[in-house]
N, C-alpha and C positions, 0 to 999 in steps of 0.2 A: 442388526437386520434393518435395511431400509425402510422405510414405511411407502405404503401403495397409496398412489393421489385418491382423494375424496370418492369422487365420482365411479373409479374402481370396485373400491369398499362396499359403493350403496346397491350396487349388482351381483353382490354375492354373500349376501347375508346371510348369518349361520342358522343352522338349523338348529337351535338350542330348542327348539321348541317340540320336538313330533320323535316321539318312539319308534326302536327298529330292536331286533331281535334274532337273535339264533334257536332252532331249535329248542334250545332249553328254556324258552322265555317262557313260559306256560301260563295259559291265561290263568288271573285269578278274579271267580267271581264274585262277586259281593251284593251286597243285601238280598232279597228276592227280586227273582228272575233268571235271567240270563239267555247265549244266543236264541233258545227257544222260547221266551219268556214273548206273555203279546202274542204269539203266533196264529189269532183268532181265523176267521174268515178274509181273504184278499182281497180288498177295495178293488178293483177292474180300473187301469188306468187314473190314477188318486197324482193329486199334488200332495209335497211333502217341503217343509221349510225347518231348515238345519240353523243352529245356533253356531258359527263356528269360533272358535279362540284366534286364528287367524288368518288375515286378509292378503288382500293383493297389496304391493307396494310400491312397485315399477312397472306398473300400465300391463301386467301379466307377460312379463319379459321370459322368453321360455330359457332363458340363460341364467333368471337368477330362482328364487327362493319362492317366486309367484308360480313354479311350475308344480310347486306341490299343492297350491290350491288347484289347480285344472287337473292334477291326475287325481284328487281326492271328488273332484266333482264329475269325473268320469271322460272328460272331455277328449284327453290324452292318452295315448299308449306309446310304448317305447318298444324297442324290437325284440328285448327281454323282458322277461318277468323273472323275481324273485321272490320267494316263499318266505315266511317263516324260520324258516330250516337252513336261509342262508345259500341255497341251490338255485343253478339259475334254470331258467324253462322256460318253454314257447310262450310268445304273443304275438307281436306280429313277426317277425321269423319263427317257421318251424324248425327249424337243425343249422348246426351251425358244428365247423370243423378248422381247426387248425392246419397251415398248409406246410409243405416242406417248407417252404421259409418261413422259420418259425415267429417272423413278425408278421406274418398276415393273416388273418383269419377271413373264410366264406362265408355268407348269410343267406339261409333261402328264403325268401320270403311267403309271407303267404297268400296263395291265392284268391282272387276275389273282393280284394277288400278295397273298398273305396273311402276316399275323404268326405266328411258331409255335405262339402260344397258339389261331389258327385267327380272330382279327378279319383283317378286310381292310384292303386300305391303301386309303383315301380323302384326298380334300382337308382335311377334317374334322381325320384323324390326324396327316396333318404340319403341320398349321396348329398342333396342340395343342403337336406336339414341338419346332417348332422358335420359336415364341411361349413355351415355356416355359424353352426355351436362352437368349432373348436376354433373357428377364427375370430371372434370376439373376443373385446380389449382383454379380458379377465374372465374366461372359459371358465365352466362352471368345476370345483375342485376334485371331481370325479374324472375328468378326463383331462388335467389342465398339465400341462409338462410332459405328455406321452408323445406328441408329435401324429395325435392323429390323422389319419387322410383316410377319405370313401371314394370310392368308385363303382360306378355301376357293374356287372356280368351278368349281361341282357339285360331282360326285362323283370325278371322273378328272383334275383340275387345279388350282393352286394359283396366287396371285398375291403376289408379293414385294414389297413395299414396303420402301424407303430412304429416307431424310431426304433424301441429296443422288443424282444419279445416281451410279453406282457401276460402273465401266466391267468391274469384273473379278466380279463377283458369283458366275456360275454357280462359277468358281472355289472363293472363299470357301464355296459349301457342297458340294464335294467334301471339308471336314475332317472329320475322324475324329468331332471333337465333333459333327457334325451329322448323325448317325445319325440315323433316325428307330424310334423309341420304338412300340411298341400305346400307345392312351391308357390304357389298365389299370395302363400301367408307372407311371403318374404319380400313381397312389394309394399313395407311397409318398417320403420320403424317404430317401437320393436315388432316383430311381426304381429301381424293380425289373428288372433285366437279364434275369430268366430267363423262356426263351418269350416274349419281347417283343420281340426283333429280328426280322428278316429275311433273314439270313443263313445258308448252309451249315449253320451249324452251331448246335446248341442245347446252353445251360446245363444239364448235370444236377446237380453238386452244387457248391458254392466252399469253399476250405476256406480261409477269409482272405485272406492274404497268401502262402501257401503252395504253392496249387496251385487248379487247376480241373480239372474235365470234363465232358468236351461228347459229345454223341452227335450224330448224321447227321440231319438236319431234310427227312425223306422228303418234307415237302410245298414246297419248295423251288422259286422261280419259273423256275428258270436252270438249269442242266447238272445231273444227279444225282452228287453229292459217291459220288466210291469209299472214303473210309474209314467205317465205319462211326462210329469214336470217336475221342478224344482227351484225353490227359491233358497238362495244361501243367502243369510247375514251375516255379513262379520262382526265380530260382538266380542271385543280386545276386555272388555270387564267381566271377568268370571263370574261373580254378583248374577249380572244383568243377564247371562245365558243361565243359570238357575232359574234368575223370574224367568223368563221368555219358557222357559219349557213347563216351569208350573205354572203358570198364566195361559197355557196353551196353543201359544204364540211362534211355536219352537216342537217340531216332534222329534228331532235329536239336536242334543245340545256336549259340547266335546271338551274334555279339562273342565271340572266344576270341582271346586274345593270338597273335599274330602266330607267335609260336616254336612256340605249339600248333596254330596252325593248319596249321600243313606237315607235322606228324606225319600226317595223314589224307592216305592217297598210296593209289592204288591204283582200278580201276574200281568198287569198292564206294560209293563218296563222292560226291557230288554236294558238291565245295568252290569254293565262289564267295567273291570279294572286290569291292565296287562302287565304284569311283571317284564321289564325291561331293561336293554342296556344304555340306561340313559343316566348319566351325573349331573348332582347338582357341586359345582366346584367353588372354590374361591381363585380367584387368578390373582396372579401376583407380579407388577409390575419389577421385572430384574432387569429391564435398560437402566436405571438412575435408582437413586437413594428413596426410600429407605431399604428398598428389598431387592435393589442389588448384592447385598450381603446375603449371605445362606443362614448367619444370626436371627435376623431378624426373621426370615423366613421360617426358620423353626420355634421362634416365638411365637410365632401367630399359629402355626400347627398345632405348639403344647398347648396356647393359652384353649382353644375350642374341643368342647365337648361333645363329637359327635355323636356318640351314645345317644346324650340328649336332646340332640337335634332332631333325629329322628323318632325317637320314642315319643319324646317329651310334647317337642314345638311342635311335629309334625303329626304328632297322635298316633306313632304307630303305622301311618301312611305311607314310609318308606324305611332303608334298610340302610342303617349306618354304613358309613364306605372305608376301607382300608387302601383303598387306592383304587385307581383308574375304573377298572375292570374290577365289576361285583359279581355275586352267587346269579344273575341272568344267563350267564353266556358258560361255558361250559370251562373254560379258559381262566375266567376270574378267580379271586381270593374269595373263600370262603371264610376267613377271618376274621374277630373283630377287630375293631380301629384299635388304636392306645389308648389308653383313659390319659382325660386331659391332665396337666401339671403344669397350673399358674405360678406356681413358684419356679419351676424351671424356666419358665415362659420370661419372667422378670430377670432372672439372673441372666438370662442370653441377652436380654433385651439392654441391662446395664455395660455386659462387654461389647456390647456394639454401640454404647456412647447415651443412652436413655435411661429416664430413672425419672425419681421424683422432682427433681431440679430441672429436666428437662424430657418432658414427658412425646409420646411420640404422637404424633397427629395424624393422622389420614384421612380420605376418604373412600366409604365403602360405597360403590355404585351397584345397583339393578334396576331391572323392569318387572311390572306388573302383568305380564299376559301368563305367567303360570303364576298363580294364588299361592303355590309355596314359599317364593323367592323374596316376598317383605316379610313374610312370617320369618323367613332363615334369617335372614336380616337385622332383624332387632332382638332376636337371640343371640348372632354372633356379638352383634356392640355391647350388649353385658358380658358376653365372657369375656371380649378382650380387654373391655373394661377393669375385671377384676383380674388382667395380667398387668396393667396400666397403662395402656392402647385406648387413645380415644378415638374412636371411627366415628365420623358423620354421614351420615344416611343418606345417597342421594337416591331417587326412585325415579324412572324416566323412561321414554320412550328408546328401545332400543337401535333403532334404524337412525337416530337422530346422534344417537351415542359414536356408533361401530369407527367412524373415520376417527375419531380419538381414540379408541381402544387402539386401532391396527397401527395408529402413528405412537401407540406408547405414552399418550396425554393420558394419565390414570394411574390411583394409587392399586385398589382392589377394586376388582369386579367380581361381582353374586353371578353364575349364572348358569344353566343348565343347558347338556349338549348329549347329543345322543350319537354315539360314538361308531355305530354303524350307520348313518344317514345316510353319506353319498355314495357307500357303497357297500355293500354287507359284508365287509373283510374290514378286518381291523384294521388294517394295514396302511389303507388311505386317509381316517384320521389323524392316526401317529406318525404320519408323514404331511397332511397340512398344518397343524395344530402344534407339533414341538420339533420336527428337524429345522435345519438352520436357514433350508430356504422353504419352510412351510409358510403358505399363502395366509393360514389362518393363524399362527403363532403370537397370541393374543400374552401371554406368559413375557417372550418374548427370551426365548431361551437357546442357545444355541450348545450344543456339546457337541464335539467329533465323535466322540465315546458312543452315543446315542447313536447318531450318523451310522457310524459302522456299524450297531448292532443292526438297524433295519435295512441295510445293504441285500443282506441275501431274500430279503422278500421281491426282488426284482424277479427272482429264478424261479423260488419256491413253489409249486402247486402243490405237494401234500400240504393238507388241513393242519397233520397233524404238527409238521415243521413250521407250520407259519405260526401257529396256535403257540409255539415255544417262545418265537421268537418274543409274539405279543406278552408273555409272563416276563420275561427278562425286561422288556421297555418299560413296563409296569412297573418291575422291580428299579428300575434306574431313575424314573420319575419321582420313584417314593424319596431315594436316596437323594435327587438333588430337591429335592420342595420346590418342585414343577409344582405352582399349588397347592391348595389343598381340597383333595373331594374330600368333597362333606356324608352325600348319603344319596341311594341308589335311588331316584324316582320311578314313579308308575305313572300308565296313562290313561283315562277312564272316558266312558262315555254312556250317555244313557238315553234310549227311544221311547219315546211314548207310541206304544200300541202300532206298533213297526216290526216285521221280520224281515229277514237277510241283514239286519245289522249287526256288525262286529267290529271291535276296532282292532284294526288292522296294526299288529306291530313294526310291519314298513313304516307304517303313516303314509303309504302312497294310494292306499283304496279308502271311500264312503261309501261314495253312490254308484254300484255295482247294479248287473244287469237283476238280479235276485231279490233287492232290497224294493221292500212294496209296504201299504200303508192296511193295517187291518184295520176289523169294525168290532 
């Protein structure tokens, strides 16, 4: 598989990071509190300052991974919304129909609604924003190889054109990337975020990488937002958003290690944790040696004990993985993994040329913005240790990594991806992430076998035929050591003396018109 230039890469950074969910993801809540917890008297127009795990990275490029900071800070809305439940639904279009040509779908829009800078939303605007989405160098992976095109009908409606029919469409533009923009925003590379969304909430100043705030967007189509403001800090050290929230520096604070998460006890807190379909994996470079061979790669699967990863490293905080898709999604194995076997581990690892006389060296790469991923870390290098795998630890910033991951410069990478991200269908992961021309194919794996199986999700709109198809891709990843998931992550968050806060298993909602600051 070729590798994508640098610059490509740094625009389309994965979403390892943010939980999404189907129906079955059911919150689970932990210590005292929960959504109702806190829910005292409503401060009348209150600032409120968010800890967040993480930031902006490309100047809030609404094409890459920074558009989930603007739809989490309320900024943005896209013409869809999706649930929970995996269902799409009104936002800013109210209905939406497929037409006799079954590649084009209608969009009505909804009436009324204006950008903060005070343009209105027209067929015009979204034709601009979302025609200007699919034309960039490396369009964001939810919409990227569909051949999309927009056009206005009138003024209150839009038509969608696709190369092929596209059974899940309305879906693909409930992502985050597919905000829509004022066209003013687009006199600007990359566009200009401030006063050009439509949401709750409006830009007042950015301060890099470091922080934002936002004020109350009075002309707002939907509910009137009770806080007046907001300031977000990005705060990449899970540590340091624990202190800021107990230091009271911080009235929600999002991803805090498990240990600190139970310190927040008490009906002040609103602490939620949400069962998710999100893996933390090991990747496994199979362009070049040593895990081009499927030996070694089932070495490294026998030599780790996911049981204990989860129970053990991670206290119980998440859910040993038998592959791809866990007990979150309705679809997944219920299963446990296999219990490890370092002695099978050694014997594979001697028929593919490694042994005591010539031991196998790698390196294990991660990053630090989820607090599990060095804990998983230096659990796995003892176990492979004791298969006779030496890993060396490298821990780093990811954005700085990804153009070596996607060029295949890498032995193993730690790293956690939440499998419904860009689009609440499985479908679109397992088609960036392992077919043979997936943008995100990090693995770097290619099978026809695989290919064919995900063929018929081009057609498929029953749930339940796509849902098979997903069990089978699962099954064929297990069988080639497509990596190895390790164990099913959750994703937490906890308010001090805050209502309307929840986290949101999209990961595309925070600051919601609802969410207010008690006394």
């Amino acid at each position: 598989m070729p590798a994508e230039p640098a610059a490509v890469a740094r625009h389309r950074r994965p979403r390892f990071r943010i939980a999404a969910a189907l129906a079955a993801s059911a919150a689970v809540l932990v210590a005292c509190g929960g959504p109702d917890a806190g829910t005292g008297q409503v401060v009348p127009d209150a600032q409120i300052t968010l800890a967040m795990a993480f930031g902006p990275a490309a100047g809030y490029a609404i094409d890459t991974d920074d558009a989930f900071v603007l739809s989490q800070l309320g900024v943005t809305e896209s013409l869809v919304a999706s649930g929970p439940d995996g269902q799409a639904r009104p936002a800013l279009a109210t209905a939406w129909e497929q037409q006799a040509d079954p590649r084009v779908w209608r969009f009505e829009l909804r009436p009324g609604v204006r950008f903060q800078n005070g343009e209105p939303l027209t067929g015009e605007a979204v034709a601009t924003a979302l025609n200007r989405l699919a034309g960039t160098e490396a369009p964001p992976r939810a919409i990227r190889g569909i051949g999309l095109n927009v056009a206005a009908d009138g003024a209150a409606a839009v038509r969608v054109t696709t190369t092929e029919p596209d059974p899940i469409l309305p879906l693909r533009l409930s992502g985050a990337n597919t905000g829509i923009l004022a066209p003013s925003a687009y006199a600007s590379t990359p566009p200009a975020v401030q006063g050009t969304g439509t949401g709750p909430m409006t830009i007042t100043e950015l301060n890099g990488t470091q922080s934002a705030t936002l004020q109350r967007n009075d002309t707002y189509w939907g509910e009137r937002p009770l806080l007046a403001g907001v300031t977000a800090n990005f705060v990449p050290d899970p540590s340091a958003r624990a202190l800021a929230l107990r230091a009271g520096d911080a009235d929600i604070a999002q991803e805090l290690p498990e240990a600190a998460a139970l310190e927040f006890t008490g009906d002040q807190y609103v602490n939620e944790t949400v069962a998710a379909p999100r893996t933390a994996s090991l990747l496994l470079n199979q362009s070049r040696a040593p895990f081009a061979d499927i030996r070694v790669r089932r070495a490294v699967a026998a030599a780790i004990d996911r049981t204990a990863l989860g129970e053990q490293a991670l206290a119980g905080s998440a859910v040993p993985a038998s592959e791809l898709f866990g007990p979150a999604v309705t679809w997944g194995s219920q299963d446990a993994p296999p219990p490890a076997d370092p002695a099978r581990a050694r014997q594979l690892l001697e028929e593919a040329g490694f042994g005591p006389g010539n031991p196998l060296r790698v390196e294990l790469g991660t990053y630090p913005n989820r607090p599990e991923l060095p804990t998983l870390a230096t659990a796995i290098q003892e176990m492979l240790r004791a298969a006779g795998i030496e890993a060396t630890i490298r821990v780093g910033d990811y954005d700085a990594r990804e153009p070596e991951l996607l060029a295949g410069d890498y032995d193993m990478y730690l790293a956690s991806r939440s499998y419904l991200l860009d689009v609440p269908d499985a479908g679109a992961t397992l088609q960036s992430d392992y077919s043979c021309a997936g943008s995100y194919n990090i693995n770097r794996y290619c099978s026809p076998e695989f290919d064919a199986l995900l063929a018929p999700l081009a057609t498929r709109t029953d749930p339940a035929a796509r849902q098979e198809v997903f069990r089978q891709a699962a099954a064929k990843l297990t069988a080639d050591v497509v990596g190895v998931p390790l164990v099913h992550t959750r994703a937490n968050g906890v308010g001090d003396q805050v209502t309307g806060y929840t986290v949101d298993p999209l990961a595309k909602t925070l600051v919601v018109p609802g969410l207010a600051k008690t006394g």
